[in-house]
N, C-alpha and C positions, 0 to 999 in steps of 0.2 A: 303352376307350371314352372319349373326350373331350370334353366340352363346357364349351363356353364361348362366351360373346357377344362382339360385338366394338362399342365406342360410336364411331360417328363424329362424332358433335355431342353437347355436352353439352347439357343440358334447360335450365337456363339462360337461353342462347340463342334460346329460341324466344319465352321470353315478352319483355315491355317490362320495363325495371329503374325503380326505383322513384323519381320524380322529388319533394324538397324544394324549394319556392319560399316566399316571403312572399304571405298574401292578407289584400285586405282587410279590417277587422272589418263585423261583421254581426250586427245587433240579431236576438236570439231572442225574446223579450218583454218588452213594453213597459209598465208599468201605472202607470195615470193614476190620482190621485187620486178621488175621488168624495164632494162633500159631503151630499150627500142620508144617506149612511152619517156621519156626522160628528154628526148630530143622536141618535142614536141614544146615545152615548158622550159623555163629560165626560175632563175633562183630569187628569191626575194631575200633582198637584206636590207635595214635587220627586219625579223618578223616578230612580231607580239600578238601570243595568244593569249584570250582569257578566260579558263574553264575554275566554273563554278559551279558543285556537284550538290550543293547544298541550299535548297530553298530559303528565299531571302524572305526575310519576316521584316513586319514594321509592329512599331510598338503605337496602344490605342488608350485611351483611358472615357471609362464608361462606368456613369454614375447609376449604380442599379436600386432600383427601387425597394423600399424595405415594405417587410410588412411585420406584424405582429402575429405569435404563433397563441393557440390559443388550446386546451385539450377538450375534450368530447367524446363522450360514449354512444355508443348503437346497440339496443337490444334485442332481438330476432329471438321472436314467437313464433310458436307452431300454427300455421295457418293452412289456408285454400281448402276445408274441406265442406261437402253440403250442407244446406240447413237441416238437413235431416239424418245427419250423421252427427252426433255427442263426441269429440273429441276426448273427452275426458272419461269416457266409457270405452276399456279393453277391446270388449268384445264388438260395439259397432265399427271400432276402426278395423280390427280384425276381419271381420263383414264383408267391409266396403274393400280391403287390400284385395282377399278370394276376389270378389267380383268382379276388379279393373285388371285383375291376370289374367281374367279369361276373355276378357274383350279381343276381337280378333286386331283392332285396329291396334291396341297395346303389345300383344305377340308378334305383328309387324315391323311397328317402331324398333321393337330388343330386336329381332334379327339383323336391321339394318345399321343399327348401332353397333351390334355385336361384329362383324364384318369390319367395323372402321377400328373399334377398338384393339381385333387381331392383331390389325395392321401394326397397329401402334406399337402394340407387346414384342412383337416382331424386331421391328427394329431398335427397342429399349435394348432389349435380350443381343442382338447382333451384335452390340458396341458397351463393353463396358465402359461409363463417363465418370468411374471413381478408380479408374484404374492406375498406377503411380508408374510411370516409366522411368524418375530418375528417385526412386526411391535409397535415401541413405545419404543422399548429398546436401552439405552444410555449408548455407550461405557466409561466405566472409566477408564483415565489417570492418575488418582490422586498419584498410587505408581508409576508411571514410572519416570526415573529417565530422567531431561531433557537435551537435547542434539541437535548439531547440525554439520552436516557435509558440504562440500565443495564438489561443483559440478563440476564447472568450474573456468576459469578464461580468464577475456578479457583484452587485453593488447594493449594499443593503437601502432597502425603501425607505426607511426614514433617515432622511438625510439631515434633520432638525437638530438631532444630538450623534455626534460621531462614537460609535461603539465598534471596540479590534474586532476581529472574524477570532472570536480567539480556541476555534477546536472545528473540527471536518472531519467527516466521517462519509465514505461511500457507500451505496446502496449496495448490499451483497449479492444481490444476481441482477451483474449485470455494468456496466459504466454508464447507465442512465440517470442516476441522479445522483445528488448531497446533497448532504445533511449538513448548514452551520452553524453554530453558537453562536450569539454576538454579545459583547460584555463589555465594563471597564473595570478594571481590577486594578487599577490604582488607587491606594489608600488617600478615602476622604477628595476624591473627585469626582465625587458619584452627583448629579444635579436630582433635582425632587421628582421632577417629571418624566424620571429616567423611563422609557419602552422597556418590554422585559421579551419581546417576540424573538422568536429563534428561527429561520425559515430552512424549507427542502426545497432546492434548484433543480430542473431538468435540465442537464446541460445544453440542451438544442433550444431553448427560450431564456437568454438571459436577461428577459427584458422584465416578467415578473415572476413572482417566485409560486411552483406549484402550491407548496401548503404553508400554513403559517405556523408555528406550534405558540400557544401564548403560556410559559410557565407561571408560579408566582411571584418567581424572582428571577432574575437577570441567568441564564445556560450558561455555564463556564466549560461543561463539556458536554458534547451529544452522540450516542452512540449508538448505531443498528445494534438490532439483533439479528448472528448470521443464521441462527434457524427457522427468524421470522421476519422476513424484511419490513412489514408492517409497524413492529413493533420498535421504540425508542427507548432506549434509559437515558436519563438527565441528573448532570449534579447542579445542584443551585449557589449561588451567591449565599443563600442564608444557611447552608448547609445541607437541607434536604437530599434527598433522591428521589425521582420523579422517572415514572414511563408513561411513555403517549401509545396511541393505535393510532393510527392514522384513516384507518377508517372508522372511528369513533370522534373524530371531531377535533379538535385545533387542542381544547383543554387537555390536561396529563390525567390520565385513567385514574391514578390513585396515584399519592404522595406519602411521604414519610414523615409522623409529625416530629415538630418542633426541636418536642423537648425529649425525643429520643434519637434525633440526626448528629450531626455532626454541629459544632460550636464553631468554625469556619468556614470559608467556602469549597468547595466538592472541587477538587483539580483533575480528578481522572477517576474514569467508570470504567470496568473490561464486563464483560458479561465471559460467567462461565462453562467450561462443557459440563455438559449434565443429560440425564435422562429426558427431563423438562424441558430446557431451553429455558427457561425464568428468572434463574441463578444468577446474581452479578455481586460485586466488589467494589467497592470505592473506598479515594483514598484523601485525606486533609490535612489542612499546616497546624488542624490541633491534635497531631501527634497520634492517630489513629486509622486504620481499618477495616471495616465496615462491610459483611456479608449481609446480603439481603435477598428473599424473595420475591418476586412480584407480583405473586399471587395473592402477598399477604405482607404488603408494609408498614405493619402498625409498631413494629419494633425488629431489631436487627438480630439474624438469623446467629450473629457470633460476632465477636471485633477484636481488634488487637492492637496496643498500646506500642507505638514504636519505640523504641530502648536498646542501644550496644548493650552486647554482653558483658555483666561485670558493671553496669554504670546505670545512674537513678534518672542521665537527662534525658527528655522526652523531645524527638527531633518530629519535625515539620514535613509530612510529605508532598510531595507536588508533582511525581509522576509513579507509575504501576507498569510492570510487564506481568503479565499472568498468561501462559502458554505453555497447555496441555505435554509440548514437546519436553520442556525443562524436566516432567516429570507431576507425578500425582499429588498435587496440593501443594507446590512449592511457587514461591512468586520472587517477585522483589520490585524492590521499591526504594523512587527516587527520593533523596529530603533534601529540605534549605540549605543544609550544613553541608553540601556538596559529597554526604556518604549514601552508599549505594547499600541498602541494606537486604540479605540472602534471605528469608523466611521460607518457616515450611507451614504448614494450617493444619498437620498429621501429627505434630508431633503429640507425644502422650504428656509432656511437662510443659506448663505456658514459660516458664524461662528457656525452654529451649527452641520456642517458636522461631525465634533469630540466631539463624544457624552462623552468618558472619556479615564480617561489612569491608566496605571494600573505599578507602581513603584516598583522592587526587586531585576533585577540584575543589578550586577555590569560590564558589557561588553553587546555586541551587539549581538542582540535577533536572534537565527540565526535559530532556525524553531518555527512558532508557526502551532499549526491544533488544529480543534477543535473535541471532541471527538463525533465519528459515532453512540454512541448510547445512549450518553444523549447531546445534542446540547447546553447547559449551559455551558456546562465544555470545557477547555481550555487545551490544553498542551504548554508550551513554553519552550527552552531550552538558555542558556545565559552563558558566567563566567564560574562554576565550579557547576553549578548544575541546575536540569528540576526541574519545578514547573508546579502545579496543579490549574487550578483556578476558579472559578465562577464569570460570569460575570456581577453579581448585587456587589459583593464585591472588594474593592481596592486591598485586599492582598492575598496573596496564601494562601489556606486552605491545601494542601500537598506538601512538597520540600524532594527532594532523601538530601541523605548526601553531602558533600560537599568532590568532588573526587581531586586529587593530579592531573590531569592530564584535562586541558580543554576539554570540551565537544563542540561537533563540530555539531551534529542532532539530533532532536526527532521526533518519529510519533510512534501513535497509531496502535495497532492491527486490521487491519478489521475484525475479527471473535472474537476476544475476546475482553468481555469490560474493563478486568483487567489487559489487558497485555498493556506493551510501550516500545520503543524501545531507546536506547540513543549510539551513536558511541563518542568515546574521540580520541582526538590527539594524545595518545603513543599506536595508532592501536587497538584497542579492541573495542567491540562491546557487552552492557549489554541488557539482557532482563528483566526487572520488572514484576514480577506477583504479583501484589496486591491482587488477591485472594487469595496465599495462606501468602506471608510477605510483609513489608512494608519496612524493615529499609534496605535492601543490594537487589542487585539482584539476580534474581532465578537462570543465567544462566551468564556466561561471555565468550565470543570467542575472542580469540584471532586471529584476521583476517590477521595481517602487522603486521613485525617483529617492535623492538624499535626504532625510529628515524621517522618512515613513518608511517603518521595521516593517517585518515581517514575524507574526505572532503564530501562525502556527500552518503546518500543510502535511498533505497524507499523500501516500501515491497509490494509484490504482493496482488492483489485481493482476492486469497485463502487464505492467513495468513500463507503457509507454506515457500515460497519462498523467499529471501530478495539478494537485489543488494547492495555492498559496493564498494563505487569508492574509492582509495585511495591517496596521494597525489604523488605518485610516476607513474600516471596515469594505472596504474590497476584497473580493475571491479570485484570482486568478490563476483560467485554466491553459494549463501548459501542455506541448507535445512531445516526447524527443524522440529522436532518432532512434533506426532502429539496432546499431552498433551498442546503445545503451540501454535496451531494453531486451534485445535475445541474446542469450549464450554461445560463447565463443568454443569454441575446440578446446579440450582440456581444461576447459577453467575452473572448472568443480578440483579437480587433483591439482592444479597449480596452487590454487586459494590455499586446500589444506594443507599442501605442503608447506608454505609460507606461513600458513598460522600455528604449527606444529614445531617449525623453524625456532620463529619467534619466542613460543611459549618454553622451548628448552633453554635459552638463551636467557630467560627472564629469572626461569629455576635454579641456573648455573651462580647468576649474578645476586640471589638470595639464598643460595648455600654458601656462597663466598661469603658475604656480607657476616653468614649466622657465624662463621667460623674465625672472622675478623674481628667480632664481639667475645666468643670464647678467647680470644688470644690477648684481646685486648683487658678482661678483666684478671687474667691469669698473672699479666705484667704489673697492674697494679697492686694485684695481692703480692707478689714478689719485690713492690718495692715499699709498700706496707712493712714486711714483715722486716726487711735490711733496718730501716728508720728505725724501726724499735730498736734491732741488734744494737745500730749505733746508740741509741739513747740510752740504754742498762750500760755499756761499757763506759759511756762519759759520767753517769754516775757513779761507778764502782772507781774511775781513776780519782775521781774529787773527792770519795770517803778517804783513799788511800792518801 
């Protein structure tokens, strides 16, 4: 037996929706003085009132009880049916469905359900509760004053030997966990009995860490896969490349042998967009890299020797942007030598793999990414200061000031196009709003007291979250404001026109330059050419 109703109009519909306008004001009462009562009463002087419209609060302090959070599954089995009904057999359950439809006491129960549930539909239907009344209006942050507080903090479990948090990676659906690395990559400070564990945090349980991953060497970076949150790639200390499953157990599913990895340690892994999702990249200081599948790591899928054009030395790399937006097989990559080198992975000639390089700082290029909402634009951080860049140009068209204290990371804001993040080694943490100034930053947090850097942090997908691993292996999770994390009115068209500004300004200043050089070699061939005149005439007057 069947029933069910069928709605052709929602309820809705029938009534008027509720209309908002401005009315005029209008007097409720009116009272007039009256001196006849006036005689009655005498004046008080002086008189002192005291109105206060605002409930008076006391402040309390209350020690709350902590507990330890713990995770736990529940499985739900199909159950309640007779002993003498086969659940696992189609047709008895099919059987036994017929028979309990036709029981009168079952077509009772639906009618009287059926009745309550009208009701319900009723009034769902009367009221739409996704309906936008002030649709089109944008919250303004612009006087809020920006700030940012402390959530938590993760601390790695073995505290026996201090290892940096030195790479973070967030879980891709979702701001529920990280992924950190933990390492020392200081040469020749490495102890015998160095741990090699790298762990995934739940951010709501900083007390222990959800999984443990154990590589067979020390994680110098760890990175989701966005097509499979499950899945990890790892570069190691000994060079390898390694991924984990996370539901296959703590060990890395297959590794990359030995003596076809890398001769360094692994500084950064992207995984690439592909059909697969298995595809990834890494990159090292012995001047290489490194395609790989994970399907199949018994040797590398292709590689590439880092080399300027026109020159035999082989540079160091230590960081990688690889994003689909730059375009089809193109990357680029950070090296020691503080040059930013352009690569394409398409090209038909391996000398023309490195399409160009890009010269300004004085130390090793330790994040480059390219920015999410105009794909020209570069951020790189190096030395004592982040630079801005465009990638038809040799030189930075924007550089921060030059700080007292080395800079250790940068990355861009994903929600805002004017925002950038930069961490320094005497522990702070600046934020750049180029929307509203240029020359200092909007915001500075002090994350780690003095003596203890900050080695590396990532920011969440919403913009408001941020992970700072320090060198004393702490993770600290950050919130800010939300002036620094949503988009302002125009600031998409303000940014480019400021970065478009810039970039003509930088053209200008290197066509002058080119044309300073043609003028400047033209003067010397012309005072070349006078010197000889003089010199054949003082010889012809000394024959004479």
């Amino acid at each position: 037996m069947e029933i069910y109703y069928m709605y052709q109009k929602q309820r809705k519909e029938f009534g008027r929706h509720a209309k908002f306008s401005d009315s005029p004001a209008e007097v409720l009462v009116d009272l007039r003085p009256e001196p006849a009562l006036a005689e009655n009463h005498m004046e008080r002087n002086p008189c002192v009132t005291n109105v206060q419209v605002v409930p008076e609060m006391s402040e309390h302090e209350v020690n709350t009880e902590r507990f330890s959070f713990g995770s736990q599954g529940m499985l739900h089995t199909e159950g309640g049916w007779p002993k003498d009904v086969d659940p696992q057999e189609l047709e008895h359950t099919i059987r036994y469905r017929k028979k309990v439809e036709k029981d009168e006491d079952y077509i009772r129960a639906i009618k009287v359900l059926g009745d309550k549930v009208d009701t319900l539909l009723k009034q769902n239907n009367a009221i739409d509760i996704y309906e936008e009344y002030f649709s089109g209006s944008v919250a303004d942050h612009s006087s809020e004053q920006p700030y940012a507080k402390t959530l938590t903090v993760f601390r790695e479990p073995t505290q026996r030997i201090r290892r940096a948090a030195s790479y973070i990676s967030w879980y891709p659906d979702g701001a529920r966990k990280l992924a950190v690395a933990y390492s020392i990559l200081q040469f020749q400070q490495m102890p015998e009995d160095m741990p090699t564990s790298s762990y995934i945090w739940d951010i709501s349980n900083p007390n222990t860490p959800e999984t443990e991953l154990t590589p067979t060497s020390q994680a110098c970076c760890l990175v989701y896969n966005p097509k499979d949150p499950n899945v990890l790639a790892a570069g190691l200390y000994n060079g390898q490349v390694s991924y984990f499953d996370t539901r296959k157990g703590s060990a890395p599913v297959d590794s990359s042998p030995i003596e076809r990895s890398h001769s360094d340690p692994v500084y950064d892994v992207v995984w690439l967009t592909s059909k697969t999702g298995t595809e990834c990249a890494s990159v090292s200081t012995d001047g290489s890299v490194m395609w790989w599948d994970t399907r199949r790591l018994g040797e590398p899928v292709e590689s590439l020797v880092l080399q300027e054009k026109g020159s035999n030395v082989i540079l160091g790399g230590v960081s990688m942007e690889y994003e689909a937006a730059g375009g089809a097989g193109k990357f680029m990559v950070g090296t020691e030598e503080g040059i930013v080198l352009a690569c394409n992975r398409k090209a038909k000639l391996a000398t023309d793999r490195v399409t160009a390089s890009y010269q300004g700082h004085h130390g090793p290029v330790c994040a480059l990414e390219r920015s999410p909402f105009y794909p020209k634009y570069f951020l790189s951080a190096g030395d004592w200061t982040a630079r801005i860049w465009n990638e038809d140009l040799r030189t930075a068209i924007m550089t921060t000031r030059y700080h007292s204290s080395y800079i250790t990371g940068a990355t861009w804001s994903p929600t805002r196009p004017g925002v950038f993040f930069t961490s320094k080694k005497d522990g702070s943490l600046d934020v750049w709003d180029y929307f509203y100034k240029q020359n200092d930053p909007t915001l500075t947090v002090k994350v780690m007291d003095e003596g203890i850097g900050l080695t590396s942090f990532r920011v969440q997908e919403s913009g408001k979250m941020l992970a700072a691993g320090a060198s004393d292996g702490s993770t600290t999770l950050l919130d800010f404001c939300e002036g620094l994390a949503v988009m302002q009115p125009n600031e998409k068209q303000s940014i480019a026109q400021m970065l478009e500004r810039e970039t003509k300004r930088e053209k200008n200043l290197e066509t002058r330059a080119k044309e300073l050089k043609i003028k400047a070699k033209k003067d010397q061939a012309k005072t070349e050419t006078v010197t000889e005149a003089e010199s054949v005439d003082d010889v012809l007057k000394r024959g004479r």
